[in-house]
N, C-alpha and C positions, 0 to 999 in steps of 0.2 A: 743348808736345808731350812727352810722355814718354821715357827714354829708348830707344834700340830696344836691340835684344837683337842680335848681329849671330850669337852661335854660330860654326857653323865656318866665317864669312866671313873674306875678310881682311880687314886693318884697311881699305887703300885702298877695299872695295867700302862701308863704311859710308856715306859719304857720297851716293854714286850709289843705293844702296838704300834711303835717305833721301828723296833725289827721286824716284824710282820707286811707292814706297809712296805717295808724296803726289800723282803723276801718278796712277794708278789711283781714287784716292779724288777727285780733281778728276772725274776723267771719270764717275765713279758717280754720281756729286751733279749734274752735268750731265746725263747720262742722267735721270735721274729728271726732272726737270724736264721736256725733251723730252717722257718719256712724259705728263708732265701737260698735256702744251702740247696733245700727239694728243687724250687725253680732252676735253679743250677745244673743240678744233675738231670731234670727234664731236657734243656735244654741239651747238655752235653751226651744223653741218649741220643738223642734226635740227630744231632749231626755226627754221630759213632767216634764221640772221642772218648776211646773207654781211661786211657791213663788220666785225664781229667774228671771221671768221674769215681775213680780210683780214689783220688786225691778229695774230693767233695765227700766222701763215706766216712772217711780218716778225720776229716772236718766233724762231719753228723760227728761222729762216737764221740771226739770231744766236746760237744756242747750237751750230747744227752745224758754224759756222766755228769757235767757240773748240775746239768737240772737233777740228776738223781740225789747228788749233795743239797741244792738247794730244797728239794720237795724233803727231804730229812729234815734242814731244819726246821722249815713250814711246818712240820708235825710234829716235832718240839715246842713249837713258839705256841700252837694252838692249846696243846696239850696242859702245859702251862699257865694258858689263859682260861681256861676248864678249870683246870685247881684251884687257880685266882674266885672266877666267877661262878663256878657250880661244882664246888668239890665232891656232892652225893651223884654225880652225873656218871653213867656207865660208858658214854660215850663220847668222844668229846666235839669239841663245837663246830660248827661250821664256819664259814667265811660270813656266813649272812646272820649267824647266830653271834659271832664275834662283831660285825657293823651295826647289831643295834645295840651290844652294850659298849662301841664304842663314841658313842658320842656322834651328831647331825654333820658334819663336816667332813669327820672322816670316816665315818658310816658311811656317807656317799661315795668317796674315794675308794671305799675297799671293794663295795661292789663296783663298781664302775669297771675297776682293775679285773676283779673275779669272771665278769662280764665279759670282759675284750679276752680275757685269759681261756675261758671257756670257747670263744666268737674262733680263735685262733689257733685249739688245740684240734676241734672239728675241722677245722680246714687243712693242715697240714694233714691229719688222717688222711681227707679226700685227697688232697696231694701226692700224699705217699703211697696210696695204693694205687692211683695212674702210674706211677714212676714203677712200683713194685711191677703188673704187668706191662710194660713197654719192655722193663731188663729181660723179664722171664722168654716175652714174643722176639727179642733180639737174640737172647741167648738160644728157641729154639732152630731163630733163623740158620744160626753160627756154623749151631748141630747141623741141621740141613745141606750147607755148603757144606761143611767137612764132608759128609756120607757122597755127597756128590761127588767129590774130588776125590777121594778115597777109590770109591766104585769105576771111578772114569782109570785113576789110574792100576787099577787092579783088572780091570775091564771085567769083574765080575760084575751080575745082575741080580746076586744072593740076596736074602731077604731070612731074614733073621724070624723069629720064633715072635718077638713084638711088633713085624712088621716095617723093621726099617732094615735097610743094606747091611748085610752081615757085614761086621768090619773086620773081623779075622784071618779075610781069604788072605794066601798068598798073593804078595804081588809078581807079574811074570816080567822076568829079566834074559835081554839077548846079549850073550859074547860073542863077541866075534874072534875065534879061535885060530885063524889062519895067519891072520895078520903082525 
């Protein structure tokens, strides 16, 4: 990794802006990935491969727990850099509060990053709630067949108290007792 540039930091924030810079760029590369996971499971709604997307969910949880680890430490390292640079502060700093006292160089880098971080957590949002109703309109389709085939083979026309095919009825069964 190259050297950083620290500018008008101080020396003690070098290291903490070190790990911060490299916290932001962990969770971007994470993110991205996620977003690829959501195009994934779009996809894999679309052409109904549910154990494929079965598998893409198992994926999601494990990247959205290491982001949960990573945003911990991100709020450590800021936190830090609060004490460092504004000890009387009640609040602590932001990413844009921490890029102008880190120095022109990598002031720029951090929002740059903050930027595309922000660009790409909006988008996966919109992503994941198209995903979110496509499951839900697939899963009511499912319901739908089932109630159908259910009805068809019960040969009841029941209709339940909400409106859909009572699923309770008995289903009618012939033996042939002769034979």
């Amino acid at each position: 990794m190259p050297d950083h540039d620290t500018g008008s930091a101080k020396p003690e924030n070098k290291d903490v802006l070190d790990e911060l810079e490299s916290n932001l760029i962990k969770q971007l590369e994470k993110h991205r990935i996620l977003e690829r996971c959501v195009e994934q499971k779009h996809q894999a709604i679309r052409l109904a491969h549910i154990e494929q997307v079965t598998h893409i969910c198992e994926e999601e949880n494990e990247i959205v727990q290491s982001l949960g680890e990573l945003e911990k430490a991100r709020l450590v390292l800021t936190g830090t850099l609060t004490e460092l640079n504004c000890p009387d502060s009640e609040n602590p700093l932001t990413i844009s509060q921490i890029a102008d006292i880190a120095g022109e160089e990598r002031g720029m880098r951090l929002r740059k990053i903050r930027a595309e971080l922000n660009k790409l957590v909006i988008d996966i949002r919109k992503s994941s709630s198209v995903v979110r109703l496509a499951m839900e309109k697939l899963n009511q389709h499912m319901i739908g067949i089932k109630q159908i085939v259910h009805s068809a083979l019960s040969r009841a026309g029941v209709y339940g108290s909400r409106g859909q095919v009572a699923l309770g009825t008995q289903l009618e069964f012939n033996v042939d007792i002769k034979s």
